[in-house]
N, C-alpha and C positions, 0 to 999 in steps of 0.2 A: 853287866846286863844293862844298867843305863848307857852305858855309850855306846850298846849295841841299839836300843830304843832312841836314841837320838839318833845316830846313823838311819837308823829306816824311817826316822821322820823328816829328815833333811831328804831322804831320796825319795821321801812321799812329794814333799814341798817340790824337788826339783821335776818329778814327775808331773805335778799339778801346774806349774811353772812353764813346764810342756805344753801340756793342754790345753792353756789357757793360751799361750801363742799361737799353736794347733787352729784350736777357736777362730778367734782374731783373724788367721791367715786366711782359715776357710768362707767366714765371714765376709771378708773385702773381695775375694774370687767369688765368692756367692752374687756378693751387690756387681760387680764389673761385670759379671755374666749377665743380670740385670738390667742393669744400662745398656748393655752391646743387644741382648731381646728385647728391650722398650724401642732403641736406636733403629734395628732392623725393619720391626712393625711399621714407625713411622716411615722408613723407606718403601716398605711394603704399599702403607695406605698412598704415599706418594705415589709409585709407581700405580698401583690403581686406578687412582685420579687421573692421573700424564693420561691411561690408556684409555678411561674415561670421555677424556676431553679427545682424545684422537679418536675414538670412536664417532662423538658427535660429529668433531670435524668433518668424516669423511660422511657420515649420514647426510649434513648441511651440505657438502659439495656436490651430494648426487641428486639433490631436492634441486641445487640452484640449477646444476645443469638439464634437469626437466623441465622446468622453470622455464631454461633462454630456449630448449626447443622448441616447447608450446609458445611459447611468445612468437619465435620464429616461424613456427606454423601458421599462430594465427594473423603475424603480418599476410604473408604470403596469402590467404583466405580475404583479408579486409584490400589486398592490392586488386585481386579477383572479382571480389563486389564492387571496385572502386571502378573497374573496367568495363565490367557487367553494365553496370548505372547506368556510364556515358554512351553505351551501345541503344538504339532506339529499338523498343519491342515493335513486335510481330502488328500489333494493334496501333500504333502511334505510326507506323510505315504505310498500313491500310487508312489513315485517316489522311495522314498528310496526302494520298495519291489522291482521293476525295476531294480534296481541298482544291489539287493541281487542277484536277477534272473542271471541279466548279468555277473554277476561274477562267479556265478555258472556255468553257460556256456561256460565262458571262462575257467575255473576251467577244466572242462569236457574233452571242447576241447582240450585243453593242453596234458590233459593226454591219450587223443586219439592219441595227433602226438608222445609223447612219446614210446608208445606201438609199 
């Protein structure tokens, strides 16, 4: 009877002995699954950010290039007024023929009191 009681205590201990390696084994697969879903996530937030940043990129590239149209419009606009300016208005054509007039008259007159 005792070496039947030692017997199933030894194959308690070797069972226990089991499960304790069991444990252990499960334990370290446990944590590695852990490390490899902590590892992922930070891939994760990475690749987030990457898409993030290419996001704004492409926002920023279609601001710049509204940006050089209006720019390029409003040269085109300021070249306009710049050509405008140097053309003489409707009023400064009617002064200046005024001016021609008056001088021609005096011109005239002149050679009226000369004679």
């Amino acid at each position: 009877m005792k070496s039947k009681l030692r017997k199933e205590q030894h194959e308690r201990e070797q069972e226990q002995t089991h499960h304790v390696a069991m444990l252990r084994e499960l334990q370290h697969m446990l944590a590695a699954e852990r490390n490899s879903n902590q590892k992922l996530e930070l891939e994760l937030d990475d690749t987030r950010t990457s898409h993030n940043f290419e996001k704004q990129r492409s926002l920023f590239e279609e601001k710049v290039k509204l940006l050089q149209e209006e720019k390029t419009y409003l040269s085109r606009e300021v070249e306009k007024a710049r050509v405008k300016s140097n053309e003489p208005t409707r009023d400064y054509l009617m002064l200046e023929k005024e001016v021609t007039e008056l001088r021609s008259e005096r011109v005239e007159l002149e050679a009226q009191k000369s004679e």
